[in-house]
DSSP file (Angstrom, degrees, kcal/mol; ACC not computed):
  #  RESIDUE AA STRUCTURE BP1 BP2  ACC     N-H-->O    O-->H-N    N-H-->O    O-->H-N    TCO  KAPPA ALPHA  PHI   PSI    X-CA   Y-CA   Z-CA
    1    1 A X              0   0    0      0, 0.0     2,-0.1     0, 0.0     3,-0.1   0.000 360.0 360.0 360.0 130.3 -185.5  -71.4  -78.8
    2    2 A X     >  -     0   0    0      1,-0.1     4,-2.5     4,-0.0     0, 0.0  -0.318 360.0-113.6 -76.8 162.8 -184.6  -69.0  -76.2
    3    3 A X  T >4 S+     0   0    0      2,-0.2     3,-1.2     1,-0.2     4,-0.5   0.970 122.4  47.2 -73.7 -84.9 -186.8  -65.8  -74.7
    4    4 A X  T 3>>S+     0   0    0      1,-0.3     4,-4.0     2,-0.2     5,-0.7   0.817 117.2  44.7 -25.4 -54.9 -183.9  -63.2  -76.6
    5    5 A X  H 3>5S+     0   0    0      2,-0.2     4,-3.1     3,-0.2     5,-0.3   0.977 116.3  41.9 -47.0 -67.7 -184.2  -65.4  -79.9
    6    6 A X  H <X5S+     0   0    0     -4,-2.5     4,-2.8    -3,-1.2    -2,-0.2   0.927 115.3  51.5 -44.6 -66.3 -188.3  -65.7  -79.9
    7    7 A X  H  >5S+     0   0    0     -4,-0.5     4,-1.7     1,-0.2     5,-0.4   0.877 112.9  48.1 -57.9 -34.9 -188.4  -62.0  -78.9
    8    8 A X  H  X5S+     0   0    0     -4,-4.0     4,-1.1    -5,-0.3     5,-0.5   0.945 116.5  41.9 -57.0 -43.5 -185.8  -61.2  -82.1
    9    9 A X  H  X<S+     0   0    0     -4,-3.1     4,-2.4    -5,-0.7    -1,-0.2   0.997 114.0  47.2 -66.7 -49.4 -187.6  -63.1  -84.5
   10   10 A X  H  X S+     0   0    0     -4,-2.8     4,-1.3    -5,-0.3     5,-0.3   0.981 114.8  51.5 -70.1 -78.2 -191.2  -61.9  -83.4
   11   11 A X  H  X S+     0   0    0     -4,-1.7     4,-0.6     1,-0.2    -1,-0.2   0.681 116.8  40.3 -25.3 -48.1 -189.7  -58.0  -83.4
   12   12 A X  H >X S+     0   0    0     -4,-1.1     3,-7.8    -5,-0.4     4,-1.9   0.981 111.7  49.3 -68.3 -79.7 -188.3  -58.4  -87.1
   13   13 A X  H 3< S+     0   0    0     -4,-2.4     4,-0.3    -5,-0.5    -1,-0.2   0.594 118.7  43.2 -55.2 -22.2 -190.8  -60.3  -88.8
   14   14 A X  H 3X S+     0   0    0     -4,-1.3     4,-1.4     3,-0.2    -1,-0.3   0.642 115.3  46.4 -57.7 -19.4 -193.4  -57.6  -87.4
   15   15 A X  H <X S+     0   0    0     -3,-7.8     4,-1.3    -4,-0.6     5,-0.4   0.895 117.5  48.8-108.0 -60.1 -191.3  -54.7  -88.1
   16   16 A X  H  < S+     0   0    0     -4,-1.9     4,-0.3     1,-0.2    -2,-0.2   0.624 110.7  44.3 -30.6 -33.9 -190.8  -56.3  -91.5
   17   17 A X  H  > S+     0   0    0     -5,-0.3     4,-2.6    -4,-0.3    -1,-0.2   0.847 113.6  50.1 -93.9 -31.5 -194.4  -57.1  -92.5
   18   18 A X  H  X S+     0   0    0     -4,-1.4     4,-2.0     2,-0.2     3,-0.3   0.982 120.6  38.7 -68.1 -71.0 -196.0  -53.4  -91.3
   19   19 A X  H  X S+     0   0    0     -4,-1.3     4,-3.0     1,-0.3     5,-0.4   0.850 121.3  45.2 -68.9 -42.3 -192.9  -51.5  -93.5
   20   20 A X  H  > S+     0   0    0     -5,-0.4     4,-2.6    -4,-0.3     5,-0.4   0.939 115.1  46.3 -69.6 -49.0 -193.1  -54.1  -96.5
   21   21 A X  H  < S+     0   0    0     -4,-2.6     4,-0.4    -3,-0.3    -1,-0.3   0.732 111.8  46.2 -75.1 -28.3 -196.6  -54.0  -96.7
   22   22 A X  H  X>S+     0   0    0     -4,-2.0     4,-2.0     3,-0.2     5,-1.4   0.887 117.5  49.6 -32.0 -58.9 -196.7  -50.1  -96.5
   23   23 A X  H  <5S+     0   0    0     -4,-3.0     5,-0.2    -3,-0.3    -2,-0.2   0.743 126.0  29.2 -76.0 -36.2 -193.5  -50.2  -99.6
   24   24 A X  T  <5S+     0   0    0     -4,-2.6    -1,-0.2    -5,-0.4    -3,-0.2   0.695 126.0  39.3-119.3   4.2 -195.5  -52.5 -101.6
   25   25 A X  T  45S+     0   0    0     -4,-0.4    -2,-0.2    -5,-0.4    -3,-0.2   0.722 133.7   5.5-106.0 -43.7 -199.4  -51.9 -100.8
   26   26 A X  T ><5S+     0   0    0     -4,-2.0     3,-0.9    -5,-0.1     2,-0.6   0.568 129.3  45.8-142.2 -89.1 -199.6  -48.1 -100.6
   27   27 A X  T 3 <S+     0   0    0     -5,-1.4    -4,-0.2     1,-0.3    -3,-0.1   0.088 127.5   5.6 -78.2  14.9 -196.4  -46.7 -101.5
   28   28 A X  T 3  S+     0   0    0     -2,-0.6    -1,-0.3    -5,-0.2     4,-0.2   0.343  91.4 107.7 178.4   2.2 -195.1  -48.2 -104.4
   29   29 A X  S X> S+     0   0    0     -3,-0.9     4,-2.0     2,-0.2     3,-0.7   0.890  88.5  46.4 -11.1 -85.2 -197.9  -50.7 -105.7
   30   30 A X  H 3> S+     0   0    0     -4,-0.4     4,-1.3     1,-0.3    -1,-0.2   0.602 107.7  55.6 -38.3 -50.2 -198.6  -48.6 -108.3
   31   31 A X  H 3> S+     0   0    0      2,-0.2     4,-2.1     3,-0.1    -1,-0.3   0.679 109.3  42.3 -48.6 -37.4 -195.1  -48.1 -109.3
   32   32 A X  H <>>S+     0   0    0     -3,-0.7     4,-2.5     2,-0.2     5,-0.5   0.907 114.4  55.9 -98.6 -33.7 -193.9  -51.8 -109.8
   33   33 A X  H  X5S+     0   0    0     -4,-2.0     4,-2.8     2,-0.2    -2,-0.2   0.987 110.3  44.6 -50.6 -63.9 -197.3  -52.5 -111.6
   34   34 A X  H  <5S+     0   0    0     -4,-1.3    -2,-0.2     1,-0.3    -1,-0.2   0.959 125.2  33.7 -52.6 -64.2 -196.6  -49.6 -114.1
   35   35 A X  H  <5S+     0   0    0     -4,-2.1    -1,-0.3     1,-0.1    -2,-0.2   0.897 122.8  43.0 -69.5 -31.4 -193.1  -50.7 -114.5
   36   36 A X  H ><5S+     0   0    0     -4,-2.5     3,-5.2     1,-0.2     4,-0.3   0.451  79.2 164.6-101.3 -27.7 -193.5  -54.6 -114.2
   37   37 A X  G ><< +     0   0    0     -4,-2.8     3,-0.8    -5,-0.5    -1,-0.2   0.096  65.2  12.6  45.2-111.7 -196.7  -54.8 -116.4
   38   38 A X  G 3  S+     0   0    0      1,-0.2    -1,-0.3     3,-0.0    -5,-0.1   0.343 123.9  66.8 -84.1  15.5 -197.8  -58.6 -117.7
   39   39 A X  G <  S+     0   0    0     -3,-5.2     2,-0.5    -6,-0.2    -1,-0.2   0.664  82.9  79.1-111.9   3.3 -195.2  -60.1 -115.1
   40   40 A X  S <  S-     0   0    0     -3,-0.8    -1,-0.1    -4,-0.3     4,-0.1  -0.902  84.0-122.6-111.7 154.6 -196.6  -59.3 -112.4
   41   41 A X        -     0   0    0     -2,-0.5    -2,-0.1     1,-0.1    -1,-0.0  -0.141  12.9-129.7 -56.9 152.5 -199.5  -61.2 -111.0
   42   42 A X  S    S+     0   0    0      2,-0.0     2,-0.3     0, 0.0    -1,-0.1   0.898 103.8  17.8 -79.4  -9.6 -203.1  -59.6 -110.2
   43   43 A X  S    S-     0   0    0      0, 0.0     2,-0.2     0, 0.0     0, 0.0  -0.898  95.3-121.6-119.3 155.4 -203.0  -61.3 -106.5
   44   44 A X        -     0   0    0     -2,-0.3     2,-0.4    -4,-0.1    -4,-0.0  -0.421  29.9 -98.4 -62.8 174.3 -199.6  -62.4 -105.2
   45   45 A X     >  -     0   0    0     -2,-0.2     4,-1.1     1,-0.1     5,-0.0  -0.830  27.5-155.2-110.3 118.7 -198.9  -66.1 -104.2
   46   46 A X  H  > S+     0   0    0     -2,-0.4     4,-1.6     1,-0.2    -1,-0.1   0.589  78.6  64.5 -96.6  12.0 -199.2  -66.4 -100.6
   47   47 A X  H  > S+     0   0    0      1,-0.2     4,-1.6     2,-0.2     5,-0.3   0.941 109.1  38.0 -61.6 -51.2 -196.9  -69.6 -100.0
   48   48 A X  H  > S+     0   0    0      2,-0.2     4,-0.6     1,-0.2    -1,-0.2   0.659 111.5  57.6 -90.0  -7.9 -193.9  -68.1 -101.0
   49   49 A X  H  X S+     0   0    0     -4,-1.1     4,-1.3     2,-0.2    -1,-0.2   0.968 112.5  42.5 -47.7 -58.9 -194.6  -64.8  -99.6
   50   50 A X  H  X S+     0   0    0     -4,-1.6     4,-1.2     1,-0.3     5,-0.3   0.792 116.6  46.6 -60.4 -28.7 -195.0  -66.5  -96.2
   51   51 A X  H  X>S+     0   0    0     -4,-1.6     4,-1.3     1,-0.2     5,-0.5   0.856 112.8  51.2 -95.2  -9.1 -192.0  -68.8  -96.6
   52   52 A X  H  X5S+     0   0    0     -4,-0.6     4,-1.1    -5,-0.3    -2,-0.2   0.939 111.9  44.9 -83.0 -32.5 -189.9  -65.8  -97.9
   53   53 A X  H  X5S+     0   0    0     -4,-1.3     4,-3.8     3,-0.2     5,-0.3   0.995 119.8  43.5 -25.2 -90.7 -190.8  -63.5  -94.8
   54   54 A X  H  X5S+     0   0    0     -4,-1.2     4,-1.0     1,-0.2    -2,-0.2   0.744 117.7  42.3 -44.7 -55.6 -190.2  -66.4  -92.4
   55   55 A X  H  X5S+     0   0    0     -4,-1.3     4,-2.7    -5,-0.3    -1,-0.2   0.842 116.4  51.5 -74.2 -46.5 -186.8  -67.8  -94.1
   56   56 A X  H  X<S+     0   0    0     -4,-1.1     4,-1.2    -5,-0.5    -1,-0.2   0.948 113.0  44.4 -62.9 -38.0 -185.5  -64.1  -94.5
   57   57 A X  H  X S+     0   0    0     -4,-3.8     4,-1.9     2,-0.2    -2,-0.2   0.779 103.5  58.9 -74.5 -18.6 -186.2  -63.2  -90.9
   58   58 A X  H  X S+     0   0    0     -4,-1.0     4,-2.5    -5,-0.3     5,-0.2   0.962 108.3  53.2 -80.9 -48.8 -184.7  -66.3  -89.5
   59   59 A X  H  X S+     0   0    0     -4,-2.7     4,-1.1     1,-0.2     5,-0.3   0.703 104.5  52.0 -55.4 -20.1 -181.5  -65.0  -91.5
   60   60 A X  H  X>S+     0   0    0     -4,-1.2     4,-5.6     2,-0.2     5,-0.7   0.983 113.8  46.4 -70.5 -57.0 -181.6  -61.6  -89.9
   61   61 A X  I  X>S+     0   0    0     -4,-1.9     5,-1.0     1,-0.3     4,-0.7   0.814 122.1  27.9 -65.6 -37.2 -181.7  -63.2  -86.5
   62   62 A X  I  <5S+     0   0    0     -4,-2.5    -1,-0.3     2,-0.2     5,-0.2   0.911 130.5  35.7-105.2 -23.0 -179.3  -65.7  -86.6
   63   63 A X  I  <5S+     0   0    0     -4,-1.1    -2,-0.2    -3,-0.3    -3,-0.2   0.777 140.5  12.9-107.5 -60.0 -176.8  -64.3  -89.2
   64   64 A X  I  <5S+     0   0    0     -4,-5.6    -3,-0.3    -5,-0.3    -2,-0.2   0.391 129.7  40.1-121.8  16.8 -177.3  -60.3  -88.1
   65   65 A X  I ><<S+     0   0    0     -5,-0.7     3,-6.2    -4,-0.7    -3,-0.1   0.629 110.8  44.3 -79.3-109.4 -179.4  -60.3  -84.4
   66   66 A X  T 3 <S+     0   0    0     -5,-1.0    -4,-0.1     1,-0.3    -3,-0.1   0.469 119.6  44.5 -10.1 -54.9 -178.4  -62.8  -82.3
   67   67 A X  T 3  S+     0   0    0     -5,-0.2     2,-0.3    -6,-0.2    -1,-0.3   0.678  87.9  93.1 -85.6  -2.1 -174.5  -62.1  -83.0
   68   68 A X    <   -     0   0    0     -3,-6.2     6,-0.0     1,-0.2    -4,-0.0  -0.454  57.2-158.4 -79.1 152.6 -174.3  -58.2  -82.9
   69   69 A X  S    S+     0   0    0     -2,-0.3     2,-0.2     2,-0.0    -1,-0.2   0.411  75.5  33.9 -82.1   0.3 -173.4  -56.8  -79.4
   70   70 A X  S    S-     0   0    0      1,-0.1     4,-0.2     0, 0.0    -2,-0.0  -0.786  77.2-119.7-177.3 165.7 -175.0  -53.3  -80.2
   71   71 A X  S >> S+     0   0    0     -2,-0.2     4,-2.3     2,-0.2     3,-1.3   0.787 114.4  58.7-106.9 -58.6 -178.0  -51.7  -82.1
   72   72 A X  H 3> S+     0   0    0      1,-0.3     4,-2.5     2,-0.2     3,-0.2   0.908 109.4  42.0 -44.6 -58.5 -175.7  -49.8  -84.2
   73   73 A X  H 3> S+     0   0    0      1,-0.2     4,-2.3     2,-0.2    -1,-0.3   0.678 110.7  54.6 -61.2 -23.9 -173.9  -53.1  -85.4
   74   74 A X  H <> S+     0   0    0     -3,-1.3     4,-1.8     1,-0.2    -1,-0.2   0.918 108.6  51.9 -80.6 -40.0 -177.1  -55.1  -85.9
   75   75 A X  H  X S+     0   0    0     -4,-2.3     4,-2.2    -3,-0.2     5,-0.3   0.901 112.7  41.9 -65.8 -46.8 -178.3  -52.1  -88.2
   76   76 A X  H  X S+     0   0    0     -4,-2.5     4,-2.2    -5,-0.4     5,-0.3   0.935 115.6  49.7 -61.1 -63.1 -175.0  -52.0  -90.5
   77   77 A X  H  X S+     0   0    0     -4,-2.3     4,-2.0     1,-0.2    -1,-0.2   0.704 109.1  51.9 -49.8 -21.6 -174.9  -55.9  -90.7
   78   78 A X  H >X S+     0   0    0     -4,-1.8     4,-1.7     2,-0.2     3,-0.6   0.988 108.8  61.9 -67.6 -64.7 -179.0  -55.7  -91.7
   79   79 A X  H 3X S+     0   0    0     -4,-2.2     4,-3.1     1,-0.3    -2,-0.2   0.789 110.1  34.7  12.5 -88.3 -177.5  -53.2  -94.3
   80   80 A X  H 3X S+     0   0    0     -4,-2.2     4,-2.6    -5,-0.3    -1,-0.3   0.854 106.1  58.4 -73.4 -31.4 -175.7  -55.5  -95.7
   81   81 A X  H <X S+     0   0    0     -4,-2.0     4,-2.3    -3,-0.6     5,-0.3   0.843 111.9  47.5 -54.2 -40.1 -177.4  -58.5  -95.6
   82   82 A X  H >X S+     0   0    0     -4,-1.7     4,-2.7    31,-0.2     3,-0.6   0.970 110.9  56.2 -74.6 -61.4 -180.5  -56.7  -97.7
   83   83 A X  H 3X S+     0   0    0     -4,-3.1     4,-2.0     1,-0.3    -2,-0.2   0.679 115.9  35.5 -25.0 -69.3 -177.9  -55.3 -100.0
   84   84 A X  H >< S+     0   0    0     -4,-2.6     3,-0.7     1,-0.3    -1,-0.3   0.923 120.8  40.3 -60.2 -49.3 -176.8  -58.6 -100.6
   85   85 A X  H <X S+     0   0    0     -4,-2.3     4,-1.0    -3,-0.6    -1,-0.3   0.981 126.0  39.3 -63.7 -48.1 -179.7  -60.7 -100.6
   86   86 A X  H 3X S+     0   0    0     -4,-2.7     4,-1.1    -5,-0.3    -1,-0.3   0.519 112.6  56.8 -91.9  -0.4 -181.8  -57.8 -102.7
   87   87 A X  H X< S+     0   0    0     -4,-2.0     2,-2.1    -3,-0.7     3,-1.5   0.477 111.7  46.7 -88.2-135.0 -178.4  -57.0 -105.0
   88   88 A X  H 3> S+     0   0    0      1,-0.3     4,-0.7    -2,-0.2    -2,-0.2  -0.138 117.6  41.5  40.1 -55.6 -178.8  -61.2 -105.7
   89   89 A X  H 3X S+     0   0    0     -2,-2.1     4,-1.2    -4,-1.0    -1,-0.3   0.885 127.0  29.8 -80.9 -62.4 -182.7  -60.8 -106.5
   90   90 A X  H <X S+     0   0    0     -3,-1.5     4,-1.8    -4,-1.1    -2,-0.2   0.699 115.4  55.9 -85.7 -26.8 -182.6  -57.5 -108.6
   91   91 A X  H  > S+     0   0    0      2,-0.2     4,-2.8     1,-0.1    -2,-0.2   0.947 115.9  43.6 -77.8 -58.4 -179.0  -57.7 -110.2
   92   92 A X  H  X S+     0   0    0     -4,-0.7     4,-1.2     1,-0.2    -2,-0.2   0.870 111.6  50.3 -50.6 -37.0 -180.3  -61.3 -111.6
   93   93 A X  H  X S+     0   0    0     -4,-1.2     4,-1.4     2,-0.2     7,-0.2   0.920 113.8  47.7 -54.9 -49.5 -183.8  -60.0 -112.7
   94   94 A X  H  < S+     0   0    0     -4,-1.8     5,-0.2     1,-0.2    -2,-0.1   0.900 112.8  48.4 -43.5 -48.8 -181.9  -57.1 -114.6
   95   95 A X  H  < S+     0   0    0     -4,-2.8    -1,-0.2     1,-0.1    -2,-0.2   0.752 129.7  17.5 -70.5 -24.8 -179.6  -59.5 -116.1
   96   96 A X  H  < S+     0   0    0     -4,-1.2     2,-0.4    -3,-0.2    -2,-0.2   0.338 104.9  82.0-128.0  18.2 -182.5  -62.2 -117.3
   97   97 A X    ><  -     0   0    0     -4,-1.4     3,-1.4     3,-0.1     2,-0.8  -0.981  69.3-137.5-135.1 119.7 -185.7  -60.5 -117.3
   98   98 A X  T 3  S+     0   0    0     -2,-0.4    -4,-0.1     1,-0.3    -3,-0.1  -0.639  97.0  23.2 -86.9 110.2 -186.9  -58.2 -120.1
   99   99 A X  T 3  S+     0   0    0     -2,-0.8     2,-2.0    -5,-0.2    -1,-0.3   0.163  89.3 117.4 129.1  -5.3 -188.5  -55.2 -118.6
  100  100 A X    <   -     0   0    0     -3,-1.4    -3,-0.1    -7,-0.2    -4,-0.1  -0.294  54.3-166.3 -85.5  50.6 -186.6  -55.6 -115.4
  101  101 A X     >  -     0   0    0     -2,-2.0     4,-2.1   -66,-0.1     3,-0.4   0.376  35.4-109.5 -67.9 176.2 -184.5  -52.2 -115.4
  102  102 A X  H  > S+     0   0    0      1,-0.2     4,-3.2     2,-0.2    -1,-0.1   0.906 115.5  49.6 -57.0 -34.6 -181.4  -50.6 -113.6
  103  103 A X  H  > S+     0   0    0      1,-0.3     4,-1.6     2,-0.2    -1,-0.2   0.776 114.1  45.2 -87.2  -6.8 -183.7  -47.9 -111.7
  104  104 A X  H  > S+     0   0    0     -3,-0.4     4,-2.1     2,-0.2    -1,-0.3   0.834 115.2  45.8 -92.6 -28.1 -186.0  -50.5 -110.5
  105  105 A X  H  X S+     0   0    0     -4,-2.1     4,-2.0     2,-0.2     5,-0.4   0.978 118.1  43.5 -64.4 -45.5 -182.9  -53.0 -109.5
  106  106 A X  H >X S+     0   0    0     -4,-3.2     3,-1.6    -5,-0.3     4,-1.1   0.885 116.9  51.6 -80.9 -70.8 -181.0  -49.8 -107.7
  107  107 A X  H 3X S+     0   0    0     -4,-1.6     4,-2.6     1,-0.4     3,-0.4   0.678 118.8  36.9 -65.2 -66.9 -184.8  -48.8 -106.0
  108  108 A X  H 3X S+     0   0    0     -4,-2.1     4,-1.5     2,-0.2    -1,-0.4   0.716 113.3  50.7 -11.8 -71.8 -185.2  -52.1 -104.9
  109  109 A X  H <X S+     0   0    0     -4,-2.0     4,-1.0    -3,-1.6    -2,-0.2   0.527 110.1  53.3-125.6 -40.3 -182.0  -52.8 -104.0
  110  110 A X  H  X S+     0   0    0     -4,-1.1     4,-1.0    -3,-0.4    -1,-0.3   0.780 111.6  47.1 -86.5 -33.6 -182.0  -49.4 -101.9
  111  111 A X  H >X>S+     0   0    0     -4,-2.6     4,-2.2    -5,-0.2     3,-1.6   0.909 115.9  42.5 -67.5 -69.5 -185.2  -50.4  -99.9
  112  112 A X  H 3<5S+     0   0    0     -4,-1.5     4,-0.4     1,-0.3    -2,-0.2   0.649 110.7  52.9 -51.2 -17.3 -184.2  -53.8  -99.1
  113  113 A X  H 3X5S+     0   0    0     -4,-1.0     4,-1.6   -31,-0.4    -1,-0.3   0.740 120.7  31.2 -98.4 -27.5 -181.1  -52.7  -98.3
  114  114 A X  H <X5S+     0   0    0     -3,-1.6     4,-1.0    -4,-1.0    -2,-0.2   0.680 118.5  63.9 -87.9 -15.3 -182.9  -49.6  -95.5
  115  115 A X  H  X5S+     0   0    0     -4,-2.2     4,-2.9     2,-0.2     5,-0.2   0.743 103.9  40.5-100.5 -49.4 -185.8  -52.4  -94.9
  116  116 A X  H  ><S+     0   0    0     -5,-0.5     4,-2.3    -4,-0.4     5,-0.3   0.940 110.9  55.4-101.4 -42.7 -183.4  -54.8  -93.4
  117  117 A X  H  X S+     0   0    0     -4,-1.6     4,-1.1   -39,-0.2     5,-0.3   0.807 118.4  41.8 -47.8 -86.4 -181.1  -52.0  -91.0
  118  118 A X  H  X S+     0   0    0     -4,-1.0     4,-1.2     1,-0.3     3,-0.2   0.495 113.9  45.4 -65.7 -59.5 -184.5  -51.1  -89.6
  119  119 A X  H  X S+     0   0    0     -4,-2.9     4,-5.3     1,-0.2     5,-0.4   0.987 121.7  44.3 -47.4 -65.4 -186.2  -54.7  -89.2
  120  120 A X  H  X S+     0   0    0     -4,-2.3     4,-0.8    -3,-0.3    -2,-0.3   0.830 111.5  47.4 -62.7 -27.7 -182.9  -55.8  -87.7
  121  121 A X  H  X S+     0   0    0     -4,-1.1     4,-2.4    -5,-0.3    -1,-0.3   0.817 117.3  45.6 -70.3 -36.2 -182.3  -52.8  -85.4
  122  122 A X  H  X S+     0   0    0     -4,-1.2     4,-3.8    -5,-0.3     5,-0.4   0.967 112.9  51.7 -69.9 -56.7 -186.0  -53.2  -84.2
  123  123 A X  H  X S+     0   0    0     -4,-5.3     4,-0.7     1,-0.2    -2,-0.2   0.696 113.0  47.4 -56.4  -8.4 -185.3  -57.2  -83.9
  124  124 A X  H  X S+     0   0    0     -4,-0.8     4,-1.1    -5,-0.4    -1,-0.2   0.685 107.5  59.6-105.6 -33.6 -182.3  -56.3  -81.8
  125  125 A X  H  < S+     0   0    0     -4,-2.4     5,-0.2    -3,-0.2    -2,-0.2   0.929 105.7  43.8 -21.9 -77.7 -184.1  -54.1  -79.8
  126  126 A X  H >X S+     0   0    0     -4,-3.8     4,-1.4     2,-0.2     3,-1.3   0.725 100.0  62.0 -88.7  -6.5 -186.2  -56.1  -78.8
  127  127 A X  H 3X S+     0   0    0     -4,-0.7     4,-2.2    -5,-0.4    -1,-0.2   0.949 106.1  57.8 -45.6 -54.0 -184.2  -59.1  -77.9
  128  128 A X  H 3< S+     0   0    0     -4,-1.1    -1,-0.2     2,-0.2    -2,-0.2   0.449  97.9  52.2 -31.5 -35.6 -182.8  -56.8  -75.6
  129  129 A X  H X4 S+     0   0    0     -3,-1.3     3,-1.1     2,-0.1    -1,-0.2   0.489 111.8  53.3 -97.4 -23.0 -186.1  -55.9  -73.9
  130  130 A X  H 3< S+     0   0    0     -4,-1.4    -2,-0.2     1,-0.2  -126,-0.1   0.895 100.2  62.1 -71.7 -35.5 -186.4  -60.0  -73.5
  131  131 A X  T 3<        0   0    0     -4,-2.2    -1,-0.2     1,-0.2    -2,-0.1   0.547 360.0 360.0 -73.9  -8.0 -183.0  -60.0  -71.9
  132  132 A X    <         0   0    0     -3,-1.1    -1,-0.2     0, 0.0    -2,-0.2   0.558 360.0 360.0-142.0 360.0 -184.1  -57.8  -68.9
């Protein structure tokens, strides 16, 4: 793994655990509890947390990092990549999950989608600070 890579990967997943853990710990806890009720657990499960962090961030880097030339670019492509990946997550919970509603899918779907331009613009950042 190269300096530019490590530093993209380390930048993300950091910039990725401080905001998610702010959005689902303090701001919005309360919220997905309220809506989410008996489905969600009282602790989360911290294997697949960890391997969903790591596995999501190695896809920002190599999918929207690594190739953008530009901060700007890195930030749409993040865009889109949470759209997609958190459209995928919430439009199927909506479709198969009783309680699972439209404003929580588009709320979702609208963090993950500002969650992942920010992580990636930070991870691109700092690749960038590796490079010089």
């Amino acid at each position: 793994m190269s300096r530019r890579s490590l530093f993209a990967y380390l930048g993300t997943l950091l910039a990725f655990l401080v905001l998610d853990g702010l959005w689902l710990g303090v701001l919005m806890g309360p919220t997905y509890k309220s809506l989410l009720g008996p489905l969600m657990l009282e602790q989360p499960r911290l294997l697949p947390a960890m391997l969903f962090y790591l596995l999501y961030v190695l896809g920002c880097v190599v999918l929207v990092i690594l190739p953008s030339g530009t901060w700007p670019r890195a930030a749409r492509l993040g865009a889109l990549l949470g759209l997609v990946a958190y459209g995928t997550y919430d439009l199927s919970n909506w479709a198969t999950l009783q309680g699972w509603s439209a404003g929580l899918a588009l709320m979702d779907m609208a963090w993950g989608t500002f969650l992942s331009a920010v992580c990636c613009t930070v991870g691109h950042l700092c690749a960038q600070r590796a490079c010089k």
